[in-house]
The first five atom37 places (N, CA, C, CB, O) and aatype in JSON, in Angstrom:
{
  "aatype": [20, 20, 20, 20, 20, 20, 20, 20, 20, 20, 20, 20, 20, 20, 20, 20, 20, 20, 20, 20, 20, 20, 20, 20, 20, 20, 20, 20, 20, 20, 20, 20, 20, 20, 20, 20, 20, 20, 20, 20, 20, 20, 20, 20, 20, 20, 20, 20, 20, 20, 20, 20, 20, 20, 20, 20, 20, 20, 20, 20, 20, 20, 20, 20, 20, 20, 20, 20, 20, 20, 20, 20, 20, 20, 20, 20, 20, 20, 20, 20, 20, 20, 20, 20, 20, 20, 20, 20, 20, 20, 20],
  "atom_mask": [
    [1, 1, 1, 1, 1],
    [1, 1, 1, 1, 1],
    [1, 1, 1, 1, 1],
    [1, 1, 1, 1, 1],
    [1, 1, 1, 1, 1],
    [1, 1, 1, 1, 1],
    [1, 1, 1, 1, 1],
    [1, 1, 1, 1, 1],
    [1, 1, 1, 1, 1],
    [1, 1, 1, 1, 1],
    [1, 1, 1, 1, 1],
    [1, 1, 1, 1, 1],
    [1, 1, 1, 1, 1],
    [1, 1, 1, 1, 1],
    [1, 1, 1, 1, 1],
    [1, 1, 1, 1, 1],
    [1, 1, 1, 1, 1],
    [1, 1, 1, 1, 1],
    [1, 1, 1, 1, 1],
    [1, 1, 1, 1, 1],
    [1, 1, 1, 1, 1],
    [1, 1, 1, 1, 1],
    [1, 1, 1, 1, 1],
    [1, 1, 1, 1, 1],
    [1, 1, 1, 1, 1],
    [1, 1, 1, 1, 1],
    [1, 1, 1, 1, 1],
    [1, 1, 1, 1, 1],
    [1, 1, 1, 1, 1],
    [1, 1, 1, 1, 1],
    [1, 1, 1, 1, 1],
    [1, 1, 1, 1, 1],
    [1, 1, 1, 1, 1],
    [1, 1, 1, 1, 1],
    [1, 1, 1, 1, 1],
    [1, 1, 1, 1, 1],
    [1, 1, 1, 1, 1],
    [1, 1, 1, 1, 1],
    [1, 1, 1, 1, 1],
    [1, 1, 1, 1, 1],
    [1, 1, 1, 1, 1],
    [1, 1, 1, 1, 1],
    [1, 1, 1, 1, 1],
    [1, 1, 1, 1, 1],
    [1, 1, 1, 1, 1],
    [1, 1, 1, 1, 1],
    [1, 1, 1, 1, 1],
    [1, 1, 1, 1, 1],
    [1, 1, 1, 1, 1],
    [1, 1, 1, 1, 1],
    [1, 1, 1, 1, 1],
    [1, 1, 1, 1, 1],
    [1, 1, 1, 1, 1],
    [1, 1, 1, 1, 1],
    [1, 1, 1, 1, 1],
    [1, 1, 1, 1, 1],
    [1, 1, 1, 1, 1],
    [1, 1, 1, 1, 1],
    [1, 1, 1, 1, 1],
    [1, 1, 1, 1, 1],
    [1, 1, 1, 1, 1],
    [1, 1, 1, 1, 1],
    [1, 1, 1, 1, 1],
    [1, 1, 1, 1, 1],
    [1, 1, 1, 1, 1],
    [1, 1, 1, 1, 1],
    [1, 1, 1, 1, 1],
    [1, 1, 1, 1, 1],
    [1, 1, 1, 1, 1],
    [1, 1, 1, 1, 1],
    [1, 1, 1, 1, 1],
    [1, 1, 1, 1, 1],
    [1, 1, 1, 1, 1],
    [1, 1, 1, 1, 1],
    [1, 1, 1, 1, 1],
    [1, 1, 1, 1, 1],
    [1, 1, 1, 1, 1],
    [1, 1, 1, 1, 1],
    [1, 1, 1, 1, 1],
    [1, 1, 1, 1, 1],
    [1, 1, 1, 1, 1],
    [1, 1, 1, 1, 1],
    [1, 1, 1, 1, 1],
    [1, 1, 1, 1, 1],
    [1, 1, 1, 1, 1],
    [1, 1, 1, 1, 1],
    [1, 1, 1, 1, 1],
    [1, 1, 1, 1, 1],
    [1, 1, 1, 1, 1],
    [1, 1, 1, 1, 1],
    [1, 1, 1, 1, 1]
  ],
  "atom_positions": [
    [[0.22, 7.93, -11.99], [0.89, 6.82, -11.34], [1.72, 7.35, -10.17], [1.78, 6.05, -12.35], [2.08, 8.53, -10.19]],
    [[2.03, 6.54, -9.15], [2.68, 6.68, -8.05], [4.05, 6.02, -8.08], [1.89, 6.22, -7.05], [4.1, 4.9, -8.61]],
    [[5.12, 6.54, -7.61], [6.17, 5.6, -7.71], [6.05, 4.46, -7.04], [7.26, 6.09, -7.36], [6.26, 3.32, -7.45]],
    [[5.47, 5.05, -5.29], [5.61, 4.22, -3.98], [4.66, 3.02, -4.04], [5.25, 5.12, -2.64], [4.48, 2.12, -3.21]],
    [[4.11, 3.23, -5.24], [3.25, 1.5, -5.26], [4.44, 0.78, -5.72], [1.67, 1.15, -6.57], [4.77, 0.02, -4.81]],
    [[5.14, 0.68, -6.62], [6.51, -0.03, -6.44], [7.65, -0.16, -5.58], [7.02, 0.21, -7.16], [8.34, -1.12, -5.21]],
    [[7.65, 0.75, -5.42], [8.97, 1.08, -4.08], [8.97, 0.72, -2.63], [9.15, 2.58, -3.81], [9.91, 0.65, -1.85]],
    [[7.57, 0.49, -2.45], [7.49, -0.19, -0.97], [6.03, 0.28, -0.91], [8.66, 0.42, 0.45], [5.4, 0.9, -1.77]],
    [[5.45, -0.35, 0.89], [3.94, -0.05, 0.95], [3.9, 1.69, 1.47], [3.07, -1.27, 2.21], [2.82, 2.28, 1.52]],
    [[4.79, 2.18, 1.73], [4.88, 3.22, 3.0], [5.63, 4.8, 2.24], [6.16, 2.36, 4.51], [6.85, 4.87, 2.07]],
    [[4.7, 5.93, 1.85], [5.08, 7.2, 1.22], [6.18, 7.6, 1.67], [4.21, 8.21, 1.34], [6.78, 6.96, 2.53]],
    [[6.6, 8.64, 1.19], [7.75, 9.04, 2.08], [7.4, 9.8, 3.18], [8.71, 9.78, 1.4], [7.95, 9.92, 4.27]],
    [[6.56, 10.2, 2.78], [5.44, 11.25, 4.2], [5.06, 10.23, 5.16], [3.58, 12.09, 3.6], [4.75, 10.74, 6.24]],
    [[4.97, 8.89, 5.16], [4.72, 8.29, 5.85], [3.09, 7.57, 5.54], [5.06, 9.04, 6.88], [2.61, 6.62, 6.17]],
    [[2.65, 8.08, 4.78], [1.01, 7.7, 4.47], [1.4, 6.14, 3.95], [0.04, 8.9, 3.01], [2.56, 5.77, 3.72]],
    [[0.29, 5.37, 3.82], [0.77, 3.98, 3.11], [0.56, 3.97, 1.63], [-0.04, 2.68, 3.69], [-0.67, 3.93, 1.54]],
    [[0.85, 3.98, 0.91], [1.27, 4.21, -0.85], [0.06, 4.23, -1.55], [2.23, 2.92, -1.63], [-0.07, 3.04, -1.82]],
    [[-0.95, 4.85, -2.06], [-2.16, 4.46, -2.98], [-2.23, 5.8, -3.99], [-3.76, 4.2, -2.0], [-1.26, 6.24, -4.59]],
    [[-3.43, 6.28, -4.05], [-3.71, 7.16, -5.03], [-4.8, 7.82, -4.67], [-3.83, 6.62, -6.24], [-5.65, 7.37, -3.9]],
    [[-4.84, 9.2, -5.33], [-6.68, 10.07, -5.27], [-7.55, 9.14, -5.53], [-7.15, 11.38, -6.55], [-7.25, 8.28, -6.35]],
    [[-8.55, 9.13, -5.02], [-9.87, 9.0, -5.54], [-10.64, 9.89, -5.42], [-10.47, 8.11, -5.16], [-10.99, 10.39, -4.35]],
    [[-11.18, 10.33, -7.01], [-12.13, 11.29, -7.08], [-13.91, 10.93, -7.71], [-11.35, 12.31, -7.96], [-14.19, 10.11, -8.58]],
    [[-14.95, 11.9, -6.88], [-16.01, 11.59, -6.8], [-16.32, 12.63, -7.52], [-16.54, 11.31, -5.66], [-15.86, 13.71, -7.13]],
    [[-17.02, 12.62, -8.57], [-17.93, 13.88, -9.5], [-19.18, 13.63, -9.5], [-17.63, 14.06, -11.08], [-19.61, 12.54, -9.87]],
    [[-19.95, 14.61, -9.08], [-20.92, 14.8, -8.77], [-21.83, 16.36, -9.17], [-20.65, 14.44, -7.61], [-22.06, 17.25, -8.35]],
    [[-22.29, 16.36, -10.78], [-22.0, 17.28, -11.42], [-21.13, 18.46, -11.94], [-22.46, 17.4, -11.23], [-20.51, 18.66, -12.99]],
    [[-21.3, 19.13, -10.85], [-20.28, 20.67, -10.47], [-19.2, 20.41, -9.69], [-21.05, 21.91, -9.56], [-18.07, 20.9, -9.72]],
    [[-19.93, 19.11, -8.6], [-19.48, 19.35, -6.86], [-18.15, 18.2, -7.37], [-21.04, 18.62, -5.11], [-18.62, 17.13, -7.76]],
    [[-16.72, 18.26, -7.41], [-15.58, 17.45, -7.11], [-15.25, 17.05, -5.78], [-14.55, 18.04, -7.56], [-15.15, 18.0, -5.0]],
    [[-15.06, 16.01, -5.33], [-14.6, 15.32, -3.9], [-13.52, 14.74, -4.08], [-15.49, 14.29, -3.27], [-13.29, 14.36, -5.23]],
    [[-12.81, 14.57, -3.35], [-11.53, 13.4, -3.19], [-11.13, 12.69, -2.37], [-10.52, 13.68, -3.28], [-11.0, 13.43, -1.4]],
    [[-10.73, 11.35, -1.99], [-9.51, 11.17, -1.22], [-8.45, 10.46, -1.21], [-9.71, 10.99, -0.4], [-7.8, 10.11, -2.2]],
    [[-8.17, 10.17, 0.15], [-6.85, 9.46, -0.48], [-7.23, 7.95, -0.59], [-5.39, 9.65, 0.52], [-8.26, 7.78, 0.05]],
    [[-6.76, 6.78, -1.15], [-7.29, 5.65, -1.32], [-5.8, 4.6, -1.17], [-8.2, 5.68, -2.79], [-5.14, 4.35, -2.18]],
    [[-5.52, 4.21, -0.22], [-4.58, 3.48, 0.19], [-4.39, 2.07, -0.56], [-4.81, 3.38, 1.53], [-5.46, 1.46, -0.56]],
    [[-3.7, 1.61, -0.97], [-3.61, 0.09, -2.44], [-3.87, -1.04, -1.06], [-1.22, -0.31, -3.71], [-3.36, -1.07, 0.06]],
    [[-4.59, -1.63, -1.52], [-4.63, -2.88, -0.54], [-5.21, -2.79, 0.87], [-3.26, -3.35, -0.31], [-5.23, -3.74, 1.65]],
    [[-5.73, -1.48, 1.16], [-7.06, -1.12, 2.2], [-8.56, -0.36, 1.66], [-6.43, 0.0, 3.35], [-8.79, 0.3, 0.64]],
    [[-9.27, -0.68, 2.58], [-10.35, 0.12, 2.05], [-10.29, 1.5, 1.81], [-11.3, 0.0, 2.79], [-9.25, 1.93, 1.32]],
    [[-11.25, 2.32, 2.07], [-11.23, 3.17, 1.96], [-11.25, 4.15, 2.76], [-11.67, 3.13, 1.44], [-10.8, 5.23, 2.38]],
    [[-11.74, 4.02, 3.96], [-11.75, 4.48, 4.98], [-9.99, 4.3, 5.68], [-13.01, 3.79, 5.65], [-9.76, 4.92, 6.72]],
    [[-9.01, 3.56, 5.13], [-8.26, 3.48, 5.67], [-6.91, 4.51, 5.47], [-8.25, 2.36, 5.56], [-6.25, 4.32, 4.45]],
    [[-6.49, 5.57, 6.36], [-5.84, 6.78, 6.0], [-4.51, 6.74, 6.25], [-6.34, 7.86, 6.62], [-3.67, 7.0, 5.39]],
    [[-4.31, 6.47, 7.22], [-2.98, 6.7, 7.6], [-2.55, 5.34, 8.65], [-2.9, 8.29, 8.35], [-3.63, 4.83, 8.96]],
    [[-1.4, 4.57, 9.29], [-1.15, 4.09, 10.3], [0.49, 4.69, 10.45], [-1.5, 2.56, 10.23], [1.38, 4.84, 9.61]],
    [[0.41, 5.01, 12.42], [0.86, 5.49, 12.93], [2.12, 4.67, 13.72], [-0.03, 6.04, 13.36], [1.73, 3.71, 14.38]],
    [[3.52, 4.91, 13.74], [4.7, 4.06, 14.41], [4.77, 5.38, 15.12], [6.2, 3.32, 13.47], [4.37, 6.55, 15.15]],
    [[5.67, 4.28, 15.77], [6.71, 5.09, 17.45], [8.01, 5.11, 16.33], [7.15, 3.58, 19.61], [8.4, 4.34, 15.44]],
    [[8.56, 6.79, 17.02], [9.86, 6.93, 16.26], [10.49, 5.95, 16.77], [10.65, 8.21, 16.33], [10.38, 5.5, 17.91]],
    [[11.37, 5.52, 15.68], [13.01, 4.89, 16.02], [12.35, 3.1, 15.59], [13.78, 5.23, 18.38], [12.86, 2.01, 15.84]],
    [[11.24, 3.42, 14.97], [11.1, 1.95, 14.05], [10.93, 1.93, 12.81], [10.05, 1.13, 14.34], [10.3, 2.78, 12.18]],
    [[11.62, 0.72, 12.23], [12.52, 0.58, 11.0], [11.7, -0.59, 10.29], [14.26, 0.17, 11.36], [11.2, -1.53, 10.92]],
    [[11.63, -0.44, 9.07], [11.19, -1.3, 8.12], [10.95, -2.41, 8.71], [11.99, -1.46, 7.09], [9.76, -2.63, 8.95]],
    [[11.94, -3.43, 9.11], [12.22, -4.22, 9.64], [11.66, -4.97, 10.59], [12.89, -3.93, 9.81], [11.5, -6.18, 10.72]],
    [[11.39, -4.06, 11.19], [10.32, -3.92, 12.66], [11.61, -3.73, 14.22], [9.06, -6.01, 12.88], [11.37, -3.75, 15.42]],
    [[12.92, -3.55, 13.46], [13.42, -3.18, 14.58], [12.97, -2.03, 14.88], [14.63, -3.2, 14.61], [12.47, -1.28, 14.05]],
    [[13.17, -1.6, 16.82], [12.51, -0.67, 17.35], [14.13, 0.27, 17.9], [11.27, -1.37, 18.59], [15.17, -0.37, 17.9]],
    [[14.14, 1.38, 18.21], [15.48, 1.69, 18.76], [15.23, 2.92, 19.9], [16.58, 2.18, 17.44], [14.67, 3.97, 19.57]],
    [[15.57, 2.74, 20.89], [15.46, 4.53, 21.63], [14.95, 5.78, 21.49], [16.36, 5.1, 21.68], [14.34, 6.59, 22.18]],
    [[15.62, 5.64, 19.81], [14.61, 7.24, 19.19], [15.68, 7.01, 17.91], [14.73, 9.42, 20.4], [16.77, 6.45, 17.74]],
    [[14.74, 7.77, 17.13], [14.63, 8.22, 15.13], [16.53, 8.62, 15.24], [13.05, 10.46, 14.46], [17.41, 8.35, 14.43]],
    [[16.6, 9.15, 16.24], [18.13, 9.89, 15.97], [18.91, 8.91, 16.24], [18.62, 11.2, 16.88], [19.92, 8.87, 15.54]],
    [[18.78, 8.03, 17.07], [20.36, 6.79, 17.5], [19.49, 5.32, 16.9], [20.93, 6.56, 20.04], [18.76, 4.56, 17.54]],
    [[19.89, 5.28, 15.49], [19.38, 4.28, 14.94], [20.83, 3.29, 14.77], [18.54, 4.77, 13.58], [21.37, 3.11, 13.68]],
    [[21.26, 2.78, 15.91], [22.47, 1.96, 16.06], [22.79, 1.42, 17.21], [23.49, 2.57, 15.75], [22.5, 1.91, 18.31]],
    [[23.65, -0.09, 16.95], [23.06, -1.14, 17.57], [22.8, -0.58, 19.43], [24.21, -2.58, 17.27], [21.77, -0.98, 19.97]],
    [[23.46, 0.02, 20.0], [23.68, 0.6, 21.15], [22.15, 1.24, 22.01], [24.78, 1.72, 20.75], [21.83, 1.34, 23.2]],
    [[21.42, 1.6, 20.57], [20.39, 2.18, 21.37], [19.09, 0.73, 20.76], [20.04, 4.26, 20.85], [17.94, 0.76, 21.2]],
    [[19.46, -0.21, 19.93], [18.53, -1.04, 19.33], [17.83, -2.17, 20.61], [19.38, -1.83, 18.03], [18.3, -3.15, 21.2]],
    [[16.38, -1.4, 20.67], [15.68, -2.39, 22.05], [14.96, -3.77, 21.5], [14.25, -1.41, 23.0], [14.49, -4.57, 22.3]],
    [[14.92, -3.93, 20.43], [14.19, -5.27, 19.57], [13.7, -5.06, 18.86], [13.38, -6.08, 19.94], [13.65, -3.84, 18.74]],
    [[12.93, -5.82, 17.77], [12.34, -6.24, 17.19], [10.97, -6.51, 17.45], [12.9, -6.88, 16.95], [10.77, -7.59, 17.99]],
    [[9.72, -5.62, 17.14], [8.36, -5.89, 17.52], [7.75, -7.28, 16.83], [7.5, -4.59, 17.1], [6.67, -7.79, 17.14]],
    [[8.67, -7.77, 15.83], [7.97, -8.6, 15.16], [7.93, -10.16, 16.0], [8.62, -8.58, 13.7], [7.15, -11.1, 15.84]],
    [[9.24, -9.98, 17.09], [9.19, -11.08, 18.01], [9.69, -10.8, 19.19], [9.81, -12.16, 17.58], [10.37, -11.58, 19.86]],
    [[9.27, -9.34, 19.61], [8.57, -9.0, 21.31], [7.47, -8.0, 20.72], [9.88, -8.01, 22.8], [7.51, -7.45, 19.62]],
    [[6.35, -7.87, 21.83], [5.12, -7.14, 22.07], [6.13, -5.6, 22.48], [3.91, -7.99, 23.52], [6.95, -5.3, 23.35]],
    [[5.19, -4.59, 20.75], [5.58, -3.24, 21.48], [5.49, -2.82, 22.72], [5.06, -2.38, 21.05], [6.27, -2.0, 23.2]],
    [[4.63, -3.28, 23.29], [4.63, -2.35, 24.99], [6.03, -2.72, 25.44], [3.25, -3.0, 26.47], [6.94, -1.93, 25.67]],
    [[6.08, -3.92, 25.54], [7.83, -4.73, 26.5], [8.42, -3.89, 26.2], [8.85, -6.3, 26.07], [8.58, -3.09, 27.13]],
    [[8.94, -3.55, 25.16], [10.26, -3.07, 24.45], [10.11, -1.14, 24.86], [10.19, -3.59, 22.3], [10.87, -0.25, 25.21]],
    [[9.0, -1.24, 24.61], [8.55, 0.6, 25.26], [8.81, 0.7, 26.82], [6.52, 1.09, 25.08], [9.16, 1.71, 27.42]],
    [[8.53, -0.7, 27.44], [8.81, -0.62, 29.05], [9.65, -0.83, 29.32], [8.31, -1.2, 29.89], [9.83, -0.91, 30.54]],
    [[10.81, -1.08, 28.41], [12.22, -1.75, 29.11], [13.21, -0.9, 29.98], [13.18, -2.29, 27.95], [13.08, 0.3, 30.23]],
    [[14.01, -1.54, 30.3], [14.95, -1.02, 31.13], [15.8, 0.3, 30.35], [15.91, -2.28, 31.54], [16.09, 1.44, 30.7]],
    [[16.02, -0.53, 29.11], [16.95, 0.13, 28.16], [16.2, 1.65, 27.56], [17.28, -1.05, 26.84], [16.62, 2.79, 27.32]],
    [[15.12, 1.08, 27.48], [14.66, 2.46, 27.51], [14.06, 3.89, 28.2], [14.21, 2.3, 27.05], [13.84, 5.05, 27.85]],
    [[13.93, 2.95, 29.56], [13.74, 3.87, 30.35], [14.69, 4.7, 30.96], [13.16, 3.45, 31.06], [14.46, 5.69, 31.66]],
    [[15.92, 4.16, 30.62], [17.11, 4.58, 30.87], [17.75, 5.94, 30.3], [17.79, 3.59, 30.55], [18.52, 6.72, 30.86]],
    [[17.05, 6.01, 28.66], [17.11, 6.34, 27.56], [16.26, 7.89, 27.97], [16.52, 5.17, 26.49], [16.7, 9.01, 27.7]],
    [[15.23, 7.66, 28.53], [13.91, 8.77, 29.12], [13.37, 8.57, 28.03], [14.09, 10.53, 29.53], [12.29, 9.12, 27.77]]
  ]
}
């Protein structure tokens, strides 16, 4: 068992929460990883540092406070918020 199937969708490594899957095939063992609620083919998905559960977005992973906070992707389009002023300001 996994904890992170309870604890949220997202590992602490960042992978999205599932389990091994293993293939036996006499001798020959295979594995992978098998994500809860994607196929199988589905491995990993990738954020821009300095975004939060939430979907707030911020400057960067290190100034996670309100000063560097550029929005919310869930109601602006990541690119805007990647092109903004505030962050270009930011470098």
């Amino acid at each position: 068992m996994c904890g992170s199937w309870w604890s949220g969708t997202i590992c602490p490594d960042g992978t999205p929460n599932g389990y091994a899957a293993y293939e036996i095939r006499g001798e020959e063992v295979t594995w992978r990883y098998k994500s809860t609620g994607f196929d199988l083919s589905h491995q990993l998905r990738v954020y821009p540092r300095g975004l939060e559960y939430d979907g707030s977005l911020y400057s960067c992973d290190h100034f996670v406070d309100p000063a560097h906070l550029l929005g919310n992707i869930r109601q602006t389009p990541l690119a805007s918020l990647l092109a903004s002023p505030e962050q270009r300001r930011f470098g």
